[in-house]
N, C-alpha and C positions, 0 to 999 in steps of 0.2 A: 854768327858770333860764337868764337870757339872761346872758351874760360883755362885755361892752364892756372892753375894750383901750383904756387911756390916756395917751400917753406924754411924760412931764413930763421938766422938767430935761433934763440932760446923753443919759445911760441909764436913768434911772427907768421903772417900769412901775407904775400905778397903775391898778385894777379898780373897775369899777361891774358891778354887779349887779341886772338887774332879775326881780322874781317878779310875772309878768303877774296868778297870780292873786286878787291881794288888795294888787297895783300896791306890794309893797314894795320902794324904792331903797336900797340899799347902797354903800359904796364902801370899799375895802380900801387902805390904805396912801396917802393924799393926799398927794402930795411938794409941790403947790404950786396955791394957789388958783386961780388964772384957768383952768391949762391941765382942771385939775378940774371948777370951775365953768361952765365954757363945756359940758361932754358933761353934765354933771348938771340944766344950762335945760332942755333937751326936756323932761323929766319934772315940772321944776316942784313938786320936792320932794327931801329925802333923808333917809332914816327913820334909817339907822343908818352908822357909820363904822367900821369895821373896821381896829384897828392889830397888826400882826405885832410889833412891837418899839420904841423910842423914838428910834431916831436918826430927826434931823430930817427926813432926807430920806424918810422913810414917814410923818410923822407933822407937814410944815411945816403944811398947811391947814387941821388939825383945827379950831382956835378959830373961822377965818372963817368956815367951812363951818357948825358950830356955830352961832354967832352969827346967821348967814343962814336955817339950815334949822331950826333947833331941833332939830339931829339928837342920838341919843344914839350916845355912841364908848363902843368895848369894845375891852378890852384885858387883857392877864396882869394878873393878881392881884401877882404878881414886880416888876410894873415898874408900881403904879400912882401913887407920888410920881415918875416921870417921862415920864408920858404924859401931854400936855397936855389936861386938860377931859376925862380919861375919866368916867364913869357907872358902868358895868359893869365887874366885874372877873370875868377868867373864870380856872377851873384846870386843871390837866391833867385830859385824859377827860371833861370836863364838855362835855353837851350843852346847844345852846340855838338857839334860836331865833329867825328875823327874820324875819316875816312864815310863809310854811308853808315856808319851808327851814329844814332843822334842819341844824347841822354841827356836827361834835366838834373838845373843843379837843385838840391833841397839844402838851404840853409841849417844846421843843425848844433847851435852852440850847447854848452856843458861842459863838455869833455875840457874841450878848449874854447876860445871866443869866438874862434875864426873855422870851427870843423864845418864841410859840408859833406853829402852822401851823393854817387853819381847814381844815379835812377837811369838805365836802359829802357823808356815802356814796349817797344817793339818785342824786345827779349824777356822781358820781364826778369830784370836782373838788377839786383840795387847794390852797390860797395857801401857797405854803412860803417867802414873804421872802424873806431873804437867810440862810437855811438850804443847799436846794438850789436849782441855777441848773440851766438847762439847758447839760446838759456841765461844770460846777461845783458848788462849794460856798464857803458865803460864811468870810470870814474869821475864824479864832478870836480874837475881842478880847476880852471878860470871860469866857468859861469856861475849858475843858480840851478838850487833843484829845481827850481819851477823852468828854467830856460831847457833844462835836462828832460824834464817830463816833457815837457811840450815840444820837442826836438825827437823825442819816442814816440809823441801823438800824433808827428807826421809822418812818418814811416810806417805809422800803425794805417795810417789812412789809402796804402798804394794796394791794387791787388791782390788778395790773397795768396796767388799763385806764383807770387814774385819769390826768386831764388836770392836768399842773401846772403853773403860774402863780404864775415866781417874780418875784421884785422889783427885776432887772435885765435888761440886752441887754446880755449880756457871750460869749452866746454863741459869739462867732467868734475871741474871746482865748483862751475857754475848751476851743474844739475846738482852735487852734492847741497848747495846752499835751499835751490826750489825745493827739494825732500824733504829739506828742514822744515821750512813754512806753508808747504802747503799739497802735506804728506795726502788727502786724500782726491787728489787728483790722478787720474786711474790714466791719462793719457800722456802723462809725466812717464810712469813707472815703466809703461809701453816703448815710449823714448828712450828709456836707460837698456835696454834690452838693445837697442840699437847703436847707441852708441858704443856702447861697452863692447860690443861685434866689430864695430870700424877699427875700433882700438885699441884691441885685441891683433889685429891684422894692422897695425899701420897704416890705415887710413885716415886722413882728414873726417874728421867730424860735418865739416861744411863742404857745399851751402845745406842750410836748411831752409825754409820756406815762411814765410811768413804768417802763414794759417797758422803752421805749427806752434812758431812762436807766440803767437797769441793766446793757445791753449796751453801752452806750458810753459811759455816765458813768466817769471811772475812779475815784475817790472814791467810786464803789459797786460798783467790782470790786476791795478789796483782796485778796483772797484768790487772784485769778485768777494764774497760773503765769510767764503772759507778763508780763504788770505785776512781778510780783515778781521778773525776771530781770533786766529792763530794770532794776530801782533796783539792782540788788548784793543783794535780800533775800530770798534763796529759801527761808529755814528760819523766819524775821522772822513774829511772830505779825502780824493784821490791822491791829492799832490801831498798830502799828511801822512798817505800809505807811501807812497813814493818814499818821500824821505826817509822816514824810519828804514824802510828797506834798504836803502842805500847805505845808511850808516851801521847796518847790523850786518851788509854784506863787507862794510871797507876793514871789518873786525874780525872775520866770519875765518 
């Protein structure tokens, strides 16, 4: 399972996917044709479309691409009167298949009603949209914090070692905001030494890992002592830290 890195738009990260051995092309979240179409000519095909969710900017190219490839797009069952030209509708837990990768779907509302994450476990590779970012999480616009949290509780539950590839480069807003709150985490500061090197050079910040993100994501350390001092909320159950954090980040 080879990962191409494609980066559309403003901050979009859009993935192609190739499986050498029976040559299936994939692409996760198309934010916009050309910058898509131009890394998906090499291959001179593209079997399947992979959408996390239906705002535009994951899902502008679908038709063209479509149109062009004959490709088929998968998408939640949740969201399929608004995913343009899906085929496939998938559900939570439901495995399937493109070409000899198999990935499960992980139901994940918040963002939107209908977002899911594709979980590779062979590859240890998870597409988690605009769910989890690295050092972030994406915005709650049609669910609930608690649907939000518990949508990070299941991502937080897969592999340590799993590589995540989410659907923006927000990373260095998003480390700016962890330094805020939860300045004496010493594996944060270690982080920024690294990131700041990628992108300094022009590279993508992603993937990052999941371990990582747990030590330094702080939307996945509410429970941790230090975080909870920093907001005023030391007795405050998780999903109370949760919140708070999300609306000091939508400010931030």
């Amino acid at each position: 399972m080879i990962v191409e890195i494609i980066p559309c738009l403003n901050d979009n990260y859009s993935y192609i996917i190739h499986e050498k051995e029976t040559n299936t092309v994939s692409i996760v979240d198309p934010s916009e044709f050309e910058a898509c179409d131009k890394s998906i000519n090499k291959y001179k095909k593209l079997d399947f479309i992979l959408n996390t969710h239906h705002h535009v900017d994951h899902v502008g190219a679908n038709i063209e691409l479509k149109k062009k490839y004959k490709s088929k797009i998968l998408g939640s069952d949740s969201d399929k009167d608004r995913i343009p030209g899906i085929d496939i509708f998938l559900k939570d837990n439901q495995k399937q298949k493109i070409g000899n990768l198999e990935f499960k779907v992980i139901f994940t509302p918040g963002h939107t009603k209908g977002h899911i994450v594709y979980f590779f476990n062979k590859d240890k590779i998870a597409f988690t949209g605009d769910t989890l970012f690295s050092l972030g999480c994406g915005r709650v616009f049609e669910g609930t914090y608690e649907e939000m949290y518990n949508s990070l509780k299941k991502i937080k539950s897969l592999p340590l070692d799993t590589k995540i590839y989410c659907g923006h480069e927000y990373t260095k807003s998003n480390l700016n905001f962890c330094s805020a709150y939860d300045s004496r985490n010493y594996l944060l500061k270690k982080k920024e030494i690294d990131i700041q090197k990628k992108l300094n050079s022009n590279q993508p910040t992603i993937p990052s890992t999941l371990e990582q993100e747990i030590k330094t994501n702080i939307f996945l350390r509410c429970n941790d002592p230090d975080v909870k001092q920093a907001l005023g909320l030391k007795d405050s159950s998780e999903i109370e830290v949760f919140s708070k954090l999300r609306d000091l980040k939508d400010s931030f």
